[in-house]
Structures are given as structure tokens and as C-alpha cells.
DRENDO-1510 file (C-alpha; in Angstrom, 1 decimal, always signed):
<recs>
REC; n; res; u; v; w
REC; 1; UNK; +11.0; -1.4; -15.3 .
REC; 2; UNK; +12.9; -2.8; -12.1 .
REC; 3; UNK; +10.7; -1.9; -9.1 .
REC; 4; UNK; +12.6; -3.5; -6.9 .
REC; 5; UNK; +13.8; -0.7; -3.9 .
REC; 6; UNK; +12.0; +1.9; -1.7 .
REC; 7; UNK; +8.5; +3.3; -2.8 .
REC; 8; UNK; +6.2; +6.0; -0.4 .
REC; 9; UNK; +2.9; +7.0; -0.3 .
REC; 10; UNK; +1.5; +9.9; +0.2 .
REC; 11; UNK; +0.7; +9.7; +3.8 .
REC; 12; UNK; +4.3; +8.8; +4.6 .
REC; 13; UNK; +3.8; +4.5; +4.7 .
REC; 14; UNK; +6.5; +3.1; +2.1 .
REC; 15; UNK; +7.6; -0.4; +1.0 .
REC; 16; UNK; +10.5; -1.6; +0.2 .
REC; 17; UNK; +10.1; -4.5; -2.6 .
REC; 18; UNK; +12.2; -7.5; -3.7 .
REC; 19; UNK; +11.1; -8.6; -7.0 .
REC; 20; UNK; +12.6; -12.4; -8.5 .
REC; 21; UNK; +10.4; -12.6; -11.8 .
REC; 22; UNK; +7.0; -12.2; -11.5 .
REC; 23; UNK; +7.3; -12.6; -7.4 .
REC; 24; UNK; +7.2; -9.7; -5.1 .
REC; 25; UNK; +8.2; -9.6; -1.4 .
REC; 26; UNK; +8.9; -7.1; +1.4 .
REC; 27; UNK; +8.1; -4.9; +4.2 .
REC; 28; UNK; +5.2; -2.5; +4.3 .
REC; 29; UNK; +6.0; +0.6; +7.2 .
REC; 30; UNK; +3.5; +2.4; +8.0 .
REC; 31; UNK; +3.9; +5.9; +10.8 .
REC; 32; UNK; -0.4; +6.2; +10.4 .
REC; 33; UNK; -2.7; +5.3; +13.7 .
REC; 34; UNK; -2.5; +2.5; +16.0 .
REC; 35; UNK; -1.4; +0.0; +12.8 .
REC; 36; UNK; +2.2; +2.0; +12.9 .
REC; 37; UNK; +4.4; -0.6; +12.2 .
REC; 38; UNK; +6.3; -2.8; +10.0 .
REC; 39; UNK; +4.3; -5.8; +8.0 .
REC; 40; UNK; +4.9; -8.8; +5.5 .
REC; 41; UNK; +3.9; -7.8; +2.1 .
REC; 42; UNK; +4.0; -10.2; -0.9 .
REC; 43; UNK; +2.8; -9.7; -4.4 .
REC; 44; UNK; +3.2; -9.9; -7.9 .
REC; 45; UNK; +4.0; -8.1; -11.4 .
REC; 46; UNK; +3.8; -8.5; -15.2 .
REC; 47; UNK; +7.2; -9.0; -16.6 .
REC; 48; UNK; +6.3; -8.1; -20.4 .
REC; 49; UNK; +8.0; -4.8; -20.4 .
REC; 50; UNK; +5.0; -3.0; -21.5 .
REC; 51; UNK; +4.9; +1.3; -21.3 .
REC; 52; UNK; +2.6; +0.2; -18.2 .
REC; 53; UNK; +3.4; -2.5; -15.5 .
REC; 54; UNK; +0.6; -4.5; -13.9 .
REC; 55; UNK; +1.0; -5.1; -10.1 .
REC; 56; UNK; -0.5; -6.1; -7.2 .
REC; 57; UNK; +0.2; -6.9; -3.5 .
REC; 58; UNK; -0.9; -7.8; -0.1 .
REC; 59; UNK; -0.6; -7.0; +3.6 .
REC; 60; UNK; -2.1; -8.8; +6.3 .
REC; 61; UNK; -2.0; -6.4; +9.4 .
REC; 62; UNK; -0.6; -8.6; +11.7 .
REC; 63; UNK; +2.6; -8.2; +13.4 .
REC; 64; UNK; +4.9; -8.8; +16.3 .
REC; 65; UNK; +2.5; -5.7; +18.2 .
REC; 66; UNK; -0.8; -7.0; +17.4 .
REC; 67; UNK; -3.4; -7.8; +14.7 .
REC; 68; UNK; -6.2; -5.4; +13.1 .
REC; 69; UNK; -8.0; -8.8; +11.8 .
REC; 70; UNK; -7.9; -7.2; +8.5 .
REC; 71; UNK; -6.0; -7.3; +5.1 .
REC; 72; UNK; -5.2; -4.6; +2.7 .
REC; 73; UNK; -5.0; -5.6; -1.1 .
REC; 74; UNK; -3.7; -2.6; -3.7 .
REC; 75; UNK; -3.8; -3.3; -7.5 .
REC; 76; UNK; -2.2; -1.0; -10.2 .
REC; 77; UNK; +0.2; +0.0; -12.8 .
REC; 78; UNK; +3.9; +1.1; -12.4 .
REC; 79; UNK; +4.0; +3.7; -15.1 .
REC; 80; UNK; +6.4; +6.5; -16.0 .
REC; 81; UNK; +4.9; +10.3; -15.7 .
REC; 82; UNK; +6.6; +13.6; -16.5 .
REC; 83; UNK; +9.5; +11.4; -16.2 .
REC; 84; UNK; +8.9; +10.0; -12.6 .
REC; 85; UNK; +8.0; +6.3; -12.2 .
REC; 86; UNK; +5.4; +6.2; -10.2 .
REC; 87; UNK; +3.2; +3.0; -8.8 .
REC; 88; UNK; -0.9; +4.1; -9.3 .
REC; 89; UNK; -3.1; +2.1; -7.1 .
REC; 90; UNK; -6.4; +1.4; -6.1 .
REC; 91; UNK; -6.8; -0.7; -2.6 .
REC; 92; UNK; -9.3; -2.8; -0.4 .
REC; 93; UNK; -9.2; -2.7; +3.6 .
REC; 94; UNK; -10.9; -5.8; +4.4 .
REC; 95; UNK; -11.9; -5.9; +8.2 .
REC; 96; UNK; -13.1; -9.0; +9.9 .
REC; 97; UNK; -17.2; -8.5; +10.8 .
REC; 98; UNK; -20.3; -10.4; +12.0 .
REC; 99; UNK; -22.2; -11.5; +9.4 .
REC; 100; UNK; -24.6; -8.8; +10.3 .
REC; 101; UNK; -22.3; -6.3; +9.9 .
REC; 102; UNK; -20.3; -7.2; +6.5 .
REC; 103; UNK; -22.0; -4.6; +4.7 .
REC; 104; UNK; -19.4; -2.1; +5.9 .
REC; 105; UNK; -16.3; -4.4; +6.1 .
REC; 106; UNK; -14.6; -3.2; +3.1 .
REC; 107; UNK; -13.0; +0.7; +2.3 .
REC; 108; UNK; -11.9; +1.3; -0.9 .
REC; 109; UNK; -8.9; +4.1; -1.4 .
REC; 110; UNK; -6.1; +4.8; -3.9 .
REC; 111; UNK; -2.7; +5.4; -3.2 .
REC; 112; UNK; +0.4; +6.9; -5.9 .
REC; 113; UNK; +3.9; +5.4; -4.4 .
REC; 114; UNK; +6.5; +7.4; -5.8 .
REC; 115; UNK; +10.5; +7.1; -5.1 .
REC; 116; UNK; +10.3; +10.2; -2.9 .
REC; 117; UNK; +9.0; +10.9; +0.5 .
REC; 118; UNK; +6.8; +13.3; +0.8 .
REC; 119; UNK; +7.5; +16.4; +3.1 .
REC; 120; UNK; +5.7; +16.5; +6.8 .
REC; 121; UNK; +3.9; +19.1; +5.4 .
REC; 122; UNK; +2.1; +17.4; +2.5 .
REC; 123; UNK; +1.7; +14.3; +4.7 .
REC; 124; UNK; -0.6; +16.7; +6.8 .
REC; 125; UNK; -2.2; +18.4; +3.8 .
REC; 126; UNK; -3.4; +15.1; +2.9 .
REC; 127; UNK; -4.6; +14.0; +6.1 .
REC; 128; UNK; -6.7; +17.6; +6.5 .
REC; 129; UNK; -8.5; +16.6; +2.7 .
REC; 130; UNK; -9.7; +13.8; +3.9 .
REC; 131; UNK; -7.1; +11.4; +2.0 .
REC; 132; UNK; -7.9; +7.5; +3.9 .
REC; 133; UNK; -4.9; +5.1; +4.7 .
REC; 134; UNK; -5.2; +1.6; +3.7 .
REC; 135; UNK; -3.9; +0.9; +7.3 .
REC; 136; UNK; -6.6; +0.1; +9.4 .
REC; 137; UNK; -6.9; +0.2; +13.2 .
REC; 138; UNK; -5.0; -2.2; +15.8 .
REC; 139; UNK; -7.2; -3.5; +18.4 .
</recs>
């Protein structure tokens, strides 16, 4: 399955990927908190043309308008559901901490990128449940 092209989220972030083999690059966007932005991303994915696609990729949350001092890792599948391709993902915010503190330095979230963006009102339905971002908060 190509993934190369435009992916979103469910709280209205989306990638757009480049894939050359097994090596993934692009641009994360995301609209959410102080981290709103566009960021490096780079990555890669099985080639083996399985029914399910393994993938992973990371952002460092550093850009041209400042630097959280954290890094977001998401690992998944690209897989094919009720005809929709669809990237499932679990993800780490890792945030820089004392030593003392490092015991709260990581959230863990999940995240389903589909081809579509979601609506403003989903985005907000989400948000309300409680869903996290893997953005994390620019100092």
C-alpha cells in the first residue's frame, strides 16, 4: 500500500509523507496548543506488502517558533477497514525532566490518521472526551 500523501488525525494535526523504500520523510502540522506549527518528521515502513503495514515515525517539537524539549514517537499498522485505509497508532510524548521528576515524563495516547479531515465539529467532540494530542506544550 503507497502511503505516501496527506494523512489527519482526529484532532485536526495531519502529515504529509514521502516514502523512498522503507524511508519515510515529511512535515507534521499541528492547529492544537502552543505546539501549533509545522515540524520535521521522519520514519519508516515495512515494504512486504502484507494485509497490514508496519510503521513508525518521529517528531521532535522543535521549530523555527520554539522548542517544547520533547519528542513524539507513534508506532502502528496502515491497514484497510470497511474499505478505508487507515494508519492505527499508539504514541509516546517524551518531555525533558529532572531526574527527580522522570517518573511523569512520558504520555502515552493513540491516534487513527485517516485520508480525510475530520469536521470542526468532531475535532471538538474529541477534545470534550478527553481525547490527548501527541503535541506537547511550547515553552
Amino acid at each position: 500500500m503507497n502511503v505516501s500523501g496527506t494523512w489527519f488525525n482526529q484532532l485536526g494535526s495531519y502529515m504529509i509523507l514521502h516514502v523512498k523504500g522503507k524511508n519515510i520523510t515529511g512535515q507534521y502540522h499541528t492547529p492544537v496548543g502552543s505546539a501549533s506549527g509545522v515540524y520535521e518528521l521522519t520514519g519508516k515502513i515495512d515494504t512486504d506488502n502484507d494485509a497490514s503495514t508496519a510503521i513508525g515515525w518521529v517528531v521532535l517539537w522543535n521549530n523555527q517558533t520554539g522548542s517544547s524539549d520533547s519528542v513524539t514517537a507513534w508506532s502502528g499498522q496502515v491497514q484497510v477497514i470497511s474499505g478505508e485505509e487507515r494508519i492505527v497508532t499508539t504514541w509516546l510524548l517524551t518531555t525533558e525532566t529532572d531526574a527527580d521528576d522522570a517518573w511523569h515524563s512520558t504520555l502515552v495516547g493513540k491516534d487513527i490518521f485517516t485520508r480525510f479531515e475530520v469536521s470542526p465539529e468532531v475535532r471538538q467532540a474529541n477534545l470534550l472526551k478527553g481525547v490527548r494530542s501527541s503535541s506537547p506544550k511550547i515553552k
